[in-house]
N, C-alpha and C positions, 0 to 999 in steps of 0.2 A: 549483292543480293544473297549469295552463298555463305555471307556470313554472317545474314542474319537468323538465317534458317537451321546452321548448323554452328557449335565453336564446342571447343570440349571442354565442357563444366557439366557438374551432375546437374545442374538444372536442366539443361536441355536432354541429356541424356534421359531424365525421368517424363518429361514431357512427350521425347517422341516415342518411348517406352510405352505409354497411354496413350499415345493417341492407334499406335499397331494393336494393343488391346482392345480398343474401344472396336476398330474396324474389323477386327477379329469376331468378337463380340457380338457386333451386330450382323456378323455374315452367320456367323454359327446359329443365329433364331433365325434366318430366315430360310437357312439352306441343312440346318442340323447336321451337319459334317461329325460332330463330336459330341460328347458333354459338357456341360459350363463348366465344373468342376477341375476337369484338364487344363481346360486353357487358364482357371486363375493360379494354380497349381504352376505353370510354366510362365506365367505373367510375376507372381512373386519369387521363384526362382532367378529369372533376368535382372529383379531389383535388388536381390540379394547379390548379384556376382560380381560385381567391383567391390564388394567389402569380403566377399571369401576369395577374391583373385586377384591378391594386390597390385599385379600388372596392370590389368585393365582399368583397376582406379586410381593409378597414377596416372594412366593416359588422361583420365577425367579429372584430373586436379581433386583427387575426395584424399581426405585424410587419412591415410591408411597404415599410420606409425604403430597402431595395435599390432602389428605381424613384427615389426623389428623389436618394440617392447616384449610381446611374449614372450621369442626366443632370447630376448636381454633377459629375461627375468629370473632367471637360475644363477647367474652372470654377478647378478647385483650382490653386495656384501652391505647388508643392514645395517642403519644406523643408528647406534647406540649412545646419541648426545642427549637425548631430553628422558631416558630411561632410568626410574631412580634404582640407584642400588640399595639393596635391603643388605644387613646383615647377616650374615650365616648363624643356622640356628644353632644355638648352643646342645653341650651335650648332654644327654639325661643319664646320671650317675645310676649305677644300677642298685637294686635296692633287695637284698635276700630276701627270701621268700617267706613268706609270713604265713604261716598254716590258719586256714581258718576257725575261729572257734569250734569247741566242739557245739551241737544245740542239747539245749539244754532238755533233758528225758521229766516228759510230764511227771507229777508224783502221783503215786498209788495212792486209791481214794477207797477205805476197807470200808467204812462207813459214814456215815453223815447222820446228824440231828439237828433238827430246826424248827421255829414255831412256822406254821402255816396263816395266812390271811382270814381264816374260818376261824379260828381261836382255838387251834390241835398243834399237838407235837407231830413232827413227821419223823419217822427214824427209817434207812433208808440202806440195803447192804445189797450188793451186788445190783441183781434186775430186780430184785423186790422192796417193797415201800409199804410203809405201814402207816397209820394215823392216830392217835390218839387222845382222849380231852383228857384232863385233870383226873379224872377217874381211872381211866387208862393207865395211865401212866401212875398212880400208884400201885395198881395191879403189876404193873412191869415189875415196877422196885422189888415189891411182894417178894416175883416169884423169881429173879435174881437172886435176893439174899437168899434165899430156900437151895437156889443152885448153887451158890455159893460157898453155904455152910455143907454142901456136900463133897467139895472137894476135899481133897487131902492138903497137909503143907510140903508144902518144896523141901525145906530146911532139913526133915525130917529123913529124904532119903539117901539110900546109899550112892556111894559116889561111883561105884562098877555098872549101877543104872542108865541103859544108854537113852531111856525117854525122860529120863532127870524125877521121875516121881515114883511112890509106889507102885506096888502091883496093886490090879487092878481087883477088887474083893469077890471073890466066887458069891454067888446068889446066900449060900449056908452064912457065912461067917456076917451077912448083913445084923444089926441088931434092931429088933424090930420096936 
């Protein structure tokens, strides 16, 4: 009869384990000795401790080789049969340094002329822009040449001249 009740296997272990639970259990609602919280607290404790105390679950036939393996496990020397080996990377030649271009310096833009979408010349220097139709723009020419023939010639002056032209004509010496 004693041995049907009791043989050490986790089976029977977990079974009488639940059933002190259960009686536990049911004395604690009728009589409130504690909180329910405690006793499932110390109910999964006990079902944990043949696997945190490997003596006890040898006594219980539980398989308890996790505790010889984990201390094996620093022990063990990897096997390196199904591992491909790659070749070692080659070397990269080193390559002198290469100055980067220099960038290229926008070009100075003195002025601009171009026809506009209205049917006008635009002529356009610095922040100012002008416009002009066919009328205009004889007028320009006009008074161009007018400024033009007022200058002096280059050729004409001396060479110890440091702004390259004559002097400039006093008001008197104009001809009128």
């Amino acid at each position: 009869m004693k041995k049907l009740l009791w043989q050490r296997s986790g089976g029977y272990y977990l079974f009488w384990l639940s059933a002190i639970y259960l009686i536990v259990g049911f004395t604690n609602t009728a009589y409130k000795f504690t909180e329910a919280e405690y006793i499932q607290i110390i109910w999964i404790s006990a079902l944990a401790l043949p696997f945190t105390y490997p003596p006890l679950g040898r006594y219980f036939n539980l398989d308890v080789e996790w505790d010889r393996k984990m201390f094996n496990w620093f022990d063990k020397k990897p096997n390196y049969a199904n591992v491909v080996n790659f070749p070692e990377p080659k070397a990269v030649p080193e390559n002198p340094y290469i100055a980067p271009p220099e960038p290229e310096i926008p070009a100075k833009i003195f002025y601009r002329i171009g026809a506009t979408d209205k049917n006008r010349i635009a002529f356009s220097m610095g922040h100012m822009e002008i416009t002009m139709n066919k009328q205009g723009c004889q007028n320009m020419i006009a008074q161009l040449t007018v400024f033009m023939d007022q200058l002096y010639d280059e050729d004409d002056s001396p060479n110890d001249d440091p702004d390259g032209g004559e002097s400039i004509p006093v008001p008197e010496q104009k001809a009128a």
